[in-house]
N, C-alpha and C positions, 0 to 999 in steps of 0.2 A: 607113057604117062604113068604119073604112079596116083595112088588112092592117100585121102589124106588120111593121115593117121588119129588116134584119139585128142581129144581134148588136154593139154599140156605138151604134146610131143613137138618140136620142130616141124612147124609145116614150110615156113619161109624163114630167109635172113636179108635183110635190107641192108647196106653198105651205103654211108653216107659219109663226104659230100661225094656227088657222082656227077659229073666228072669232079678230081682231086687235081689241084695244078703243086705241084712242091718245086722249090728253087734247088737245084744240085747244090750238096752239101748242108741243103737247112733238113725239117722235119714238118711231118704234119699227120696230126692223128686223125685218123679215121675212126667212125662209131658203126656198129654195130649192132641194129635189133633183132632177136628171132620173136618170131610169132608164131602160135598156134594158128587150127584152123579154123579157131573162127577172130581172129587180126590180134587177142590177147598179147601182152609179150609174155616171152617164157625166157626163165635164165635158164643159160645152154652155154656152156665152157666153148669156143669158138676158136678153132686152129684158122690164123692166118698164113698166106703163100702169096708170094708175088710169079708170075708168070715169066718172068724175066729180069733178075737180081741184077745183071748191068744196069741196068734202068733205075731199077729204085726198090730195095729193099723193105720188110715189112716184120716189126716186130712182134712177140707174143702178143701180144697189147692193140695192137692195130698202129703203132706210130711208123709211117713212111721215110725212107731218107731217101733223097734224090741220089745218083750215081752219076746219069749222064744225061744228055738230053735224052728225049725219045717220050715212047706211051707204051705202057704197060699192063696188065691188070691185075688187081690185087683182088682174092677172094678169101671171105671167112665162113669153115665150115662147121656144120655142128655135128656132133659125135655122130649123128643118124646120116649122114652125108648130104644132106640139105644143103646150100651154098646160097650164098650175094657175092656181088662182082661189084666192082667199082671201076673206070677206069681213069688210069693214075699219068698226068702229063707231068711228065720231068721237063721244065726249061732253065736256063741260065740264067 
């Protein structure tokens, strides 16, 4: 468990839509909140990662591209290592 930290720091990041459905070959952006710890948001520069880039790709930005079918998860994190998860179904 960790302790939350001060007032403006990264306590959470919410990843929305959750589930994410994207067509192989289209795109869909995902958003991104972080929150302090008491639900504020806070802007926090957010590294995006897909879990498995066959599946569907994830840019600086949060915008998905489908690759193949399958589910995958894409998470955005915040310099503090804080994370949201989404997970992302690629179909046809």
């Amino acid at each position: 468990a960790c302790t939350p930290g001060p007032v403006g720091e990264v306590a959470s990041v919410t990843v929305t839509p959750n589930p994410a459905t994207v067509t192989i070959g289209l795109t869909r952006a995902l958003t991104a909140t972080a929150r302090d710890v008491n639900g504020a948001p806070v802007t926090a520069t957010l590294t995006w990662r897909s879990d498995d880039e066959s599946i569907a790709t994830v840019s600086a930005t949060g915008v998905v591209t489908g690759v193949r079918t399958g589910t995958t998860t894409v998470r955005a994190t915040a310099p503090n290592g804080v994370f949201g998860t989404t997970t992302v179904i690629v179909a046809e």
